[in-house]
C-alpha positions as YAML, in Angstrom:
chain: A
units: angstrom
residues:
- id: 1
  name: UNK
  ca: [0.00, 0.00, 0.00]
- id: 2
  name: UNK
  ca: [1.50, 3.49, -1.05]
- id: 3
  name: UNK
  ca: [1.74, 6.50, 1.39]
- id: 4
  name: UNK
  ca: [1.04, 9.92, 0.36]
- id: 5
  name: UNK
  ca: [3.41, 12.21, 0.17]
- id: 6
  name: UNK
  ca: [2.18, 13.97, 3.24]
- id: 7
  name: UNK
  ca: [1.94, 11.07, 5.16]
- id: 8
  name: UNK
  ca: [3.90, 9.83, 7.30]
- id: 9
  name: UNK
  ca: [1.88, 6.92, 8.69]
- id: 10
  name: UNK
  ca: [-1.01, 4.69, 7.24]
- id: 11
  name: UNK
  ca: [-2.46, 2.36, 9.78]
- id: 12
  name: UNK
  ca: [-5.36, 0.17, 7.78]
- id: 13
  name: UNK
  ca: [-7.61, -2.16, 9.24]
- id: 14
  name: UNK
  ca: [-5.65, -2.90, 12.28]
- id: 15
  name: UNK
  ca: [-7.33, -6.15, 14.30]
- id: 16
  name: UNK
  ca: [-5.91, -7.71, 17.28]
- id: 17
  name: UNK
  ca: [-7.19, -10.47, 19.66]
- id: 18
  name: UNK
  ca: [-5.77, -12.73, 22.15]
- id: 19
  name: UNK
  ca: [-7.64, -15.73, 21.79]
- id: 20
  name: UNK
  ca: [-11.41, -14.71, 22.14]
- id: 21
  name: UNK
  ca: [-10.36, -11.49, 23.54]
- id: 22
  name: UNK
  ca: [-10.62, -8.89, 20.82]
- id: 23
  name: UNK
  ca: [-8.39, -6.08, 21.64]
- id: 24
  name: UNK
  ca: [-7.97, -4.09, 18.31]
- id: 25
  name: UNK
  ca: [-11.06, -3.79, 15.63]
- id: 26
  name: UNK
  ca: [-10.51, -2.94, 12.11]
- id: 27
  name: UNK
  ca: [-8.65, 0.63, 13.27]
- id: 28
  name: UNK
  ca: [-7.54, 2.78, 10.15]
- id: 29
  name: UNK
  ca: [-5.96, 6.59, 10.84]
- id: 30
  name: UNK
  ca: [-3.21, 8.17, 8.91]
- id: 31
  name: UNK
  ca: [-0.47, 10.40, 10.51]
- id: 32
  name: UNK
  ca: [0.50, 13.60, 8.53]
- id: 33
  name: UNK
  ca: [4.51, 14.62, 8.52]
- id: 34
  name: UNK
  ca: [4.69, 17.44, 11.04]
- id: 35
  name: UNK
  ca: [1.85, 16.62, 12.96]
- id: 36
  name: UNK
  ca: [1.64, 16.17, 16.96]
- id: 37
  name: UNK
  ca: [-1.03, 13.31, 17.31]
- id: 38
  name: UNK
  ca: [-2.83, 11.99, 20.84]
- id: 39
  name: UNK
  ca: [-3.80, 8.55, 21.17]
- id: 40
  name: UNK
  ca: [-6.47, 8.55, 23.94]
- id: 41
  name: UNK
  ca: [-8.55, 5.75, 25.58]
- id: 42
  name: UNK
  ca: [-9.40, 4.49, 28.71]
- id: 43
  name: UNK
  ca: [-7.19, 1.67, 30.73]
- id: 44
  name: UNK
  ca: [-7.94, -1.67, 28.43]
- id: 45
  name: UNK
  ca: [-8.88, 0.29, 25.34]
- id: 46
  name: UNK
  ca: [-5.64, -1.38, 23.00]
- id: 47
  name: UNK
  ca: [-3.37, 1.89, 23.43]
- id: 48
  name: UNK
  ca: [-0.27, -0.22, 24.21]
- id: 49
  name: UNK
  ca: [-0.96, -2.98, 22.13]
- id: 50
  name: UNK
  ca: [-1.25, -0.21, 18.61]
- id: 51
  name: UNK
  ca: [1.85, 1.14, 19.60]
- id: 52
  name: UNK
  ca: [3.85, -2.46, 19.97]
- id: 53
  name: UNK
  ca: [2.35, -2.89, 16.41]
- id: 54
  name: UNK
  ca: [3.15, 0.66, 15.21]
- id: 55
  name: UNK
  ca: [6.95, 0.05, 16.83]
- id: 56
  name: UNK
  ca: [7.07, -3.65, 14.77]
- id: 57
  name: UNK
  ca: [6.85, -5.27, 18.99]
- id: 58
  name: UNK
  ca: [3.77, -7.36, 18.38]
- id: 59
  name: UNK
  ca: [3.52, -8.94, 14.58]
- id: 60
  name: UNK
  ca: [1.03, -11.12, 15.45]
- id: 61
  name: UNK
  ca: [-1.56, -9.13, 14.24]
- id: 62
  name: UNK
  ca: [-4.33, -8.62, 11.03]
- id: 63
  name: UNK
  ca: [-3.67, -5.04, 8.58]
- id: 64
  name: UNK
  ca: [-0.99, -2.86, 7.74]
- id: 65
  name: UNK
  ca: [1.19, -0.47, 9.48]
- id: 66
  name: UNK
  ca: [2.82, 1.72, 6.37]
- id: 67
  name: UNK
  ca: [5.95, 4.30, 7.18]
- id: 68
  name: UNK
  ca: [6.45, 6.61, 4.38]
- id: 69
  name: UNK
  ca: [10.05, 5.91, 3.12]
- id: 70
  name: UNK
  ca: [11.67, 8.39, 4.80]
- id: 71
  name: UNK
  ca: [10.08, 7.88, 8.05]
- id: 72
  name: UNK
  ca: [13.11, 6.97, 11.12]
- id: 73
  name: UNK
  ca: [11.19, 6.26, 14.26]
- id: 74
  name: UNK
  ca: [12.15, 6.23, 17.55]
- id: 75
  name: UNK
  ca: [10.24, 5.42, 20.88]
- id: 76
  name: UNK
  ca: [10.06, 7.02, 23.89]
- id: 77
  name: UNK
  ca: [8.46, 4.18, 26.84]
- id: 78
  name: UNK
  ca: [6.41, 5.14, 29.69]
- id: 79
  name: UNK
  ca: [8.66, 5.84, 32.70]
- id: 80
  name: UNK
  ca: [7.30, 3.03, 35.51]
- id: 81
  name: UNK
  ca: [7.34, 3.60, 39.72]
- id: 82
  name: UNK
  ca: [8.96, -0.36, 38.91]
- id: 83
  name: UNK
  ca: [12.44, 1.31, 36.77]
- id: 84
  name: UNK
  ca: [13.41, 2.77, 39.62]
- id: 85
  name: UNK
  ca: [14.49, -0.80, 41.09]
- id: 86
  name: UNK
  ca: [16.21, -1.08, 37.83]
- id: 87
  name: UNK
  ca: [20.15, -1.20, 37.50]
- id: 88
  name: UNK
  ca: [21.97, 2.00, 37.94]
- id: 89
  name: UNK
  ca: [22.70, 3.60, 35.47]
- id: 90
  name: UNK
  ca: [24.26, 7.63, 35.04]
- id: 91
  name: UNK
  ca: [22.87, 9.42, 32.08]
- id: 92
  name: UNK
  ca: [25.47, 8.49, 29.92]
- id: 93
  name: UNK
  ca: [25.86, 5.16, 30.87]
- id: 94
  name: UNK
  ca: [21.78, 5.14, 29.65]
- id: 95
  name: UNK
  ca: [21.76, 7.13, 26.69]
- id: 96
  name: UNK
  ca: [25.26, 5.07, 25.50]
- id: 97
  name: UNK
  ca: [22.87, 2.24, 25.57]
- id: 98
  name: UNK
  ca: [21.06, 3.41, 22.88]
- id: 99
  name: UNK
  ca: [23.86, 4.41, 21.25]
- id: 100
  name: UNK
  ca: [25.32, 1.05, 21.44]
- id: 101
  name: UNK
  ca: [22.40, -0.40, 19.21]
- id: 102
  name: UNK
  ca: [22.12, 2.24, 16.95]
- id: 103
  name: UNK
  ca: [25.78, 2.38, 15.94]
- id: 104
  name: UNK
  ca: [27.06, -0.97, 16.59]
- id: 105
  name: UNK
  ca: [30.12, -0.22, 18.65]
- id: 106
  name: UNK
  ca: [31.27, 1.76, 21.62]
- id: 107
  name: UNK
  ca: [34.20, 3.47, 19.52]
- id: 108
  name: UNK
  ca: [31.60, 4.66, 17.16]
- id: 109
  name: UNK
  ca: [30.17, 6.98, 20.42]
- id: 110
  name: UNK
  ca: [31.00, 10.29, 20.13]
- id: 111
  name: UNK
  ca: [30.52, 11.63, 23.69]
- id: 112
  name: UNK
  ca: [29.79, 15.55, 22.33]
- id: 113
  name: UNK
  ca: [27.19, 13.86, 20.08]
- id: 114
  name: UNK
  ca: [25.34, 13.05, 23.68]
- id: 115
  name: UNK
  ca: [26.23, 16.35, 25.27]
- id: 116
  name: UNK
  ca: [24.74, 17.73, 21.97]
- id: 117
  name: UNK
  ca: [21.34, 15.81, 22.05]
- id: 118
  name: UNK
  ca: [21.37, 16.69, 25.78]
- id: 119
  name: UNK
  ca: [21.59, 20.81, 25.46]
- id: 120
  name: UNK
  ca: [18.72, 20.27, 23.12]
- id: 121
  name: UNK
  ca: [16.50, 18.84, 25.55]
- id: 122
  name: UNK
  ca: [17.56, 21.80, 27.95]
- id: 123
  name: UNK
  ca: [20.24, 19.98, 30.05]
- id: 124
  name: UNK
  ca: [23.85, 19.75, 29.89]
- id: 125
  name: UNK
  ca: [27.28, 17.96, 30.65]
- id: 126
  name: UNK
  ca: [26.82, 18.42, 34.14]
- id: 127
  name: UNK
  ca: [23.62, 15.48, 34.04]
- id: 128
  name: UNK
  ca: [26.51, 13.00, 32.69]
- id: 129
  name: UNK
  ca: [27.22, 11.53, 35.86]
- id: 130
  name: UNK
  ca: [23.98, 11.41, 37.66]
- id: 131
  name: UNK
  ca: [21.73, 8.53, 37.96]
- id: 132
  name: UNK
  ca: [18.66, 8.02, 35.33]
- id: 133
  name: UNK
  ca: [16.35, 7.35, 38.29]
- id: 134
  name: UNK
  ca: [17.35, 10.19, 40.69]
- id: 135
  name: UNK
  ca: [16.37, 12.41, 38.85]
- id: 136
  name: UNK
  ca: [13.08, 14.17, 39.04]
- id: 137
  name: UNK
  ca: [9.92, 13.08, 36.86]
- id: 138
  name: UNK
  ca: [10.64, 16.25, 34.46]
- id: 139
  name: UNK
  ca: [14.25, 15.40, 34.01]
- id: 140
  name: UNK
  ca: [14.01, 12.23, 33.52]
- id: 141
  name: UNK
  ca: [12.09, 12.46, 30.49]
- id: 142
  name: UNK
  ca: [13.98, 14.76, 29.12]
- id: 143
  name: UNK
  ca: [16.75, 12.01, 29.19]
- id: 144
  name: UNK
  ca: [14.48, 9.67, 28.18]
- id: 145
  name: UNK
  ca: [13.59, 12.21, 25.15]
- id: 146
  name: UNK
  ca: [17.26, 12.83, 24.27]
- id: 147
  name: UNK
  ca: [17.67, 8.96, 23.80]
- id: 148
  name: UNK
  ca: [15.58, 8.79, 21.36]
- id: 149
  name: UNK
  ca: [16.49, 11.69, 19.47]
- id: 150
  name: UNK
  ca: [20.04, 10.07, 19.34]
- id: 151
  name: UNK
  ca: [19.66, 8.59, 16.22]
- id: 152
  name: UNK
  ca: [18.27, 11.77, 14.42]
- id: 153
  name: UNK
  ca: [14.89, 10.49, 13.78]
- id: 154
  name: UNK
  ca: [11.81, 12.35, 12.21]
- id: 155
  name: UNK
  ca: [8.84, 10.52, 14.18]
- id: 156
  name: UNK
  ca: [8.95, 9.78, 17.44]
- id: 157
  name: UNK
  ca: [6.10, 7.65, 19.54]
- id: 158
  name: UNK
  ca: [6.18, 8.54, 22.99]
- id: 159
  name: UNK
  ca: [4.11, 6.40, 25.71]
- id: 160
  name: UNK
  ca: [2.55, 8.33, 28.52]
- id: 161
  name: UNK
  ca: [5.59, 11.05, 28.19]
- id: 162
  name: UNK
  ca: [3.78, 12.91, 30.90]
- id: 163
  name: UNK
  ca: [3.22, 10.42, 33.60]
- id: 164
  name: UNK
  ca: [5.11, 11.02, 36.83]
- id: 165
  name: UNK
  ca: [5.59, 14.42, 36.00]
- id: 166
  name: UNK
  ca: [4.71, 17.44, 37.88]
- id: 167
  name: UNK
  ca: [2.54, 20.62, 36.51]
- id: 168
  name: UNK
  ca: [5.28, 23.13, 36.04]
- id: 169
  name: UNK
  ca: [7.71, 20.76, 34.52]
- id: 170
  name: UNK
  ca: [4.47, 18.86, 32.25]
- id: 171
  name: UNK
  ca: [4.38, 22.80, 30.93]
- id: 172
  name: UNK
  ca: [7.59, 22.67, 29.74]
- id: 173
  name: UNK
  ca: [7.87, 19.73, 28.51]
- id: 174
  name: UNK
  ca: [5.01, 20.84, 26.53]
- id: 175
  name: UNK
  ca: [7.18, 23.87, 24.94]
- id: 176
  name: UNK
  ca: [10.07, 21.53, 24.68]
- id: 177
  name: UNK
  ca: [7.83, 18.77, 22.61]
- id: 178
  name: UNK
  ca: [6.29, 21.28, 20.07]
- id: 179
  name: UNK
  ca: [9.72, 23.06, 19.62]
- id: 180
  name: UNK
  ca: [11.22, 19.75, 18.29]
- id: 181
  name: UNK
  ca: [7.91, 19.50, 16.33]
- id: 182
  name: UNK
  ca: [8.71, 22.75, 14.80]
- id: 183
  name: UNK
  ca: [11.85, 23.43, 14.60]
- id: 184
  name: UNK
  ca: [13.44, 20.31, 13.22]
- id: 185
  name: UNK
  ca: [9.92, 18.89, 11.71]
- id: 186
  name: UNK
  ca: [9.81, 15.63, 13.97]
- id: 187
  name: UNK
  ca: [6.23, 14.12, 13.76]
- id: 188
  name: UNK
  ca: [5.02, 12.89, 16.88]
- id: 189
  name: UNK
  ca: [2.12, 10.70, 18.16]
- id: 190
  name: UNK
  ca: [1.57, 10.27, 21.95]
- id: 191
  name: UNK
  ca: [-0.11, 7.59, 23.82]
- id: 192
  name: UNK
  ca: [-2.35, 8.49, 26.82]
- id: 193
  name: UNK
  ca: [-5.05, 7.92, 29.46]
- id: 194
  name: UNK
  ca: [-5.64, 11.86, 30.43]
- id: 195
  name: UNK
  ca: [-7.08, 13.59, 27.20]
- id: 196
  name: UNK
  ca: [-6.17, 16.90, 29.26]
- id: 197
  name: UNK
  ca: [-2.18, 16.56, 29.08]
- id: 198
  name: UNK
  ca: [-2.51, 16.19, 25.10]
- id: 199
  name: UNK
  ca: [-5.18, 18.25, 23.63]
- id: 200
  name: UNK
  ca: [-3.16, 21.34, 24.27]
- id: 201
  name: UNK
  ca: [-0.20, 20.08, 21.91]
- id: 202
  name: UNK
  ca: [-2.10, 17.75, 19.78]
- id: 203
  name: UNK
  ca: [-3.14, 18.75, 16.26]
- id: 204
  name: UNK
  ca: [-5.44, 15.91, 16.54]
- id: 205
  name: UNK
  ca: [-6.81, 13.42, 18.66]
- id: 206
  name: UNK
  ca: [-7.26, 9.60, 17.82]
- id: 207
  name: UNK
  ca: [-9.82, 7.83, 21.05]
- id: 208
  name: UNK
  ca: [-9.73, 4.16, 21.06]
- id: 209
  name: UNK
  ca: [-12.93, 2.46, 23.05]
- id: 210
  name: UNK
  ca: [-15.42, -0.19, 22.68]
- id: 211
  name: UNK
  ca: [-12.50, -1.62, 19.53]
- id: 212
  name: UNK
  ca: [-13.47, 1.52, 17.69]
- id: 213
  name: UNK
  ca: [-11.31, 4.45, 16.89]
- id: 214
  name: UNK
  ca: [-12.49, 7.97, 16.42]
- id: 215
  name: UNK
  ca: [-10.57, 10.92, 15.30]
- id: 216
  name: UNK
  ca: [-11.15, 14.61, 16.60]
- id: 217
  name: UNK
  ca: [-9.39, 17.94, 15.14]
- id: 218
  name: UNK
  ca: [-8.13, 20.87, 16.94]
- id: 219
  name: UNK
  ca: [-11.21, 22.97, 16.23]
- id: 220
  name: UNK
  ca: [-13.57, 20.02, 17.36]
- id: 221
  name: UNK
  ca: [-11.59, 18.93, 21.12]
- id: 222
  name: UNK
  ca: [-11.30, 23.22, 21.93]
- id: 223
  name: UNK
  ca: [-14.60, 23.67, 22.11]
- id: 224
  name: UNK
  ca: [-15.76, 20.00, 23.21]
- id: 225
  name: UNK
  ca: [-13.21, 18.28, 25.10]
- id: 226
  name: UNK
  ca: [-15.91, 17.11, 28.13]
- id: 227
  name: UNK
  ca: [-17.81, 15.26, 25.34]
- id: 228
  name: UNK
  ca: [-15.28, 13.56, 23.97]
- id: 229
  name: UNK
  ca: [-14.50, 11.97, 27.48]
- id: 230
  name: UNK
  ca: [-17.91, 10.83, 28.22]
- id: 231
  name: UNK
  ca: [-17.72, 9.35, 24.02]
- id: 232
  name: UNK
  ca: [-14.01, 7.99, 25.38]
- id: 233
  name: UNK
  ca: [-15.05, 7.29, 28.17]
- id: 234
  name: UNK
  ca: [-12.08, 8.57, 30.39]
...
């Protein structure tokens, strides 16, 4: 199936189940390039389970999921109270990681290439050393963030990139997400639970419920945003 142009994703006729457990329904939306998107639906609506299809996770599945050629994705996962029991690792320890996978080799890691990714997340050098998981909710995701813009893609999929964070720092992580958006043209779709941490960003809004998938423009959520969470139930 071809892509416009335009485009950047083409998700047709998605269908999911586990056994008789249906999960995912015939769901069709497009992504256009440039584009912030919201993914919204209540606990148990199939939000994680598009996105493991979206990233290629979960191939056990009915459809298509088309990128447009140019399309390099990266993922940003929902930040759990569970990670913090996780190994310890300092910021460049995590973000090498990622590096690591992406380039194949450690000697291929340009350490100014991470202090780079991290100024334009609005940290610096100074974060190197610290651990991933003492940092605070906002600062952690902007780690998290700068990992996956590591490998210079131009759509991102972030999970829940607002969970654990507090109201000042959710603000600007708001600025911070739209300025990639705009200024170096990275499309981005967001998964989430609380249709009131993504309308303000989103140029649209997918809701999942009931294995059915409806799609609602800025002009429609601005002026009707308690109606679509009684429809989305949330």
């Amino acid at each position: 199936m071809d892509v416009n142009n335009n485009v950047a994703l083409k998700v047709n006729n998605i269908s999911k189940s586990y056994g008789k457990n249906i999960i995912l329904k015939d769901v069709s939306f497009s992504v256009f390039t440039g584009d912030i998107v919201g993914i919204i639906g209540p606990n148990g609506s199939g939000k994680s389970t598009l996105a493991k299809i979206i990233l290629g996770f979960d191939l056990d599945y009915k459809g298509e999921v088309v990128f447009s050629d140019d399309v390099r994705i990266a993922y940003v996962p929902q930040f759990s109270n569970s990670s913090k029991y996780a190994l310890p690792l300092s910021v460049y320890e995590f973000i090498r990681s990622t590096a690591n996978s992406y380039y194949g080799s450690k000697e291929r890691i340009n350490i100014n290439k991470i202090v780079k990714t991290l100024q334009h997340v609005g940290l610096d050098e100074r974060y190197l050393e610290q651990n991933v998981y003492s940092l605070s909710g906002g600062e952690r995701q902007r780690v998290f963030i700068a990992r996956a813009l590591l490998n210079n893609p131009n759509f991102i999929l972030l999970d829940e990139p607002l969970a654990s964070v507090d109201y000042m720092s959710r603000n600007e992580l708001y600025a911070l997400l739209r300025h990639l958006n705009q200024t170096h043209n990275i499309t981005m779709m967001m998964i989430s639970h609380d249709i009131d941490s993504i309308v303000d960003i989103s140029d649209s809004v997918f809701c999942l419920d009931e294995l059915a998938i409806k799609k609602y423009a800025k002009k429609d959520f601005k002026i009707d945003t308690k109606k679509i969470k009684n429809i989305c139930k949330i």
